[in-house]
C-alpha positions in Angstrom: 96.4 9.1 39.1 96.2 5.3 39.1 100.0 3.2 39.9 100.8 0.3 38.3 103.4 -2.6 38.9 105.8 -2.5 36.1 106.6 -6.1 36.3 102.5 -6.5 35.2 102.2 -4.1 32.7 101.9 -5.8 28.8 102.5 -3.1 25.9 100.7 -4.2 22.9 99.8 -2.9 19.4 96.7 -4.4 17.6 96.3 -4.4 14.1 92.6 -3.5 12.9 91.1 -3.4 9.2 88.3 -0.9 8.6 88.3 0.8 12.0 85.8 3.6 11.7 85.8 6.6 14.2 82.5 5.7 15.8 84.1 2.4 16.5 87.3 3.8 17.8 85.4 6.7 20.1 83.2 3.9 21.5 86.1 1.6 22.4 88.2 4.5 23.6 85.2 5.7 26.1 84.3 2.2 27.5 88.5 1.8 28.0 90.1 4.4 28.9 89.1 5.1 32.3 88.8 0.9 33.1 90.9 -0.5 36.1 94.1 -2.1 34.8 94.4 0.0 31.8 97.9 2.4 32.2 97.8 3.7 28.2 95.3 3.5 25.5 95.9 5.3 21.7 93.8 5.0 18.6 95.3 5.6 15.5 92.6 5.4 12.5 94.2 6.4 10.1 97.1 3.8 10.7 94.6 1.2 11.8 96.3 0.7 15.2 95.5 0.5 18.7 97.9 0.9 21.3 97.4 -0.1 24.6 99.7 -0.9 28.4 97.7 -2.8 30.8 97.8 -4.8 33.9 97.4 -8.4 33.6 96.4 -8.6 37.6 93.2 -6.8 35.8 92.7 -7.3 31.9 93.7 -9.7 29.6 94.2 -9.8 25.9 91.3 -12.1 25.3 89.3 -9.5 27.4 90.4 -6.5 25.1 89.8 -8.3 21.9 86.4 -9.0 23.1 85.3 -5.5 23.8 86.8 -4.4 20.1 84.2 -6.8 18.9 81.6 -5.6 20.8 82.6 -2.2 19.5 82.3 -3.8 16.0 86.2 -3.5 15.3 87.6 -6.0 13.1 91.1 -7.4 13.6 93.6 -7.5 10.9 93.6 -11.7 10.2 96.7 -11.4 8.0 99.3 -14.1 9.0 101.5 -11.7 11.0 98.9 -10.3 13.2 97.7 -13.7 13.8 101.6 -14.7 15.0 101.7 -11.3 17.1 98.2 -12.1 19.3 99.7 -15.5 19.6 103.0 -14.4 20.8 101.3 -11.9 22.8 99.4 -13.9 24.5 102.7 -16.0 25.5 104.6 -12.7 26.8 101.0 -12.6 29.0 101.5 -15.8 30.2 105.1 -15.3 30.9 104.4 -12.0 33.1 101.9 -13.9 35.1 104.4 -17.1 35.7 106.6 -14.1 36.9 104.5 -12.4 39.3 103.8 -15.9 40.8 107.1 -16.7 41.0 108.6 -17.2 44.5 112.4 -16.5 44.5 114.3 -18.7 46.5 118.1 -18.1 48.2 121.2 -19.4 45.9 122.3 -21.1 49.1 119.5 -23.4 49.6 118.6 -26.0 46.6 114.8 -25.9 46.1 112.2 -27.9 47.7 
């Protein structure tokens, strides 16, 4: 059973258009199993994936890679466009956290 740091996990849902099942199993196989990835579901029939992973290991650019390897189109409608891009900041904001060093309230910062 692999453990993962909350504070590093990213829950996403991708949009897809024309997902077939081939795609989806071959996708599935290669990811399930991969280092950094806590959850993975494929809906087909909603034309979904759903997936919780570690940015320490994967990142979104990473993931949307391997779908087109896999030959899995994204949805490119406007509002899937805005949710990559605003996933992609929620990314960016859990790695600023991780790296952030907390400091005491007495002290002012160096």
């Amino acid at each position: 059973m692999k453990t993962f740091d909350q504070a590093s996990i990213v829950k996403a849902t991708i949009c897809t258009h024309s997902m077939k099942m081939e795609q989806a199993k071959s996708f599935f196989q290669t990811w399930q199993e991969a280092d950094g990835i806590q959850f993975l579901r494929i809906l087909v029939k909603k034309q979904k994936i759903q997936i919780h992973y570690d940015v320490k290991w994967v990142d979104l650019n990473t993931l949307l890679e391997a779908m087109r390897a896999s030959q899995i189109m994204l949805n490119n409608g406007w509002i899937n466009r805005w949710r990559l891009n605003t996933l992609r900041q929620v990314e960016q904001n859990v790695r600023d956290n991780i790296r952030h060093v907390p400091h005491c309230c007495g002290k002012p910062p160096k």
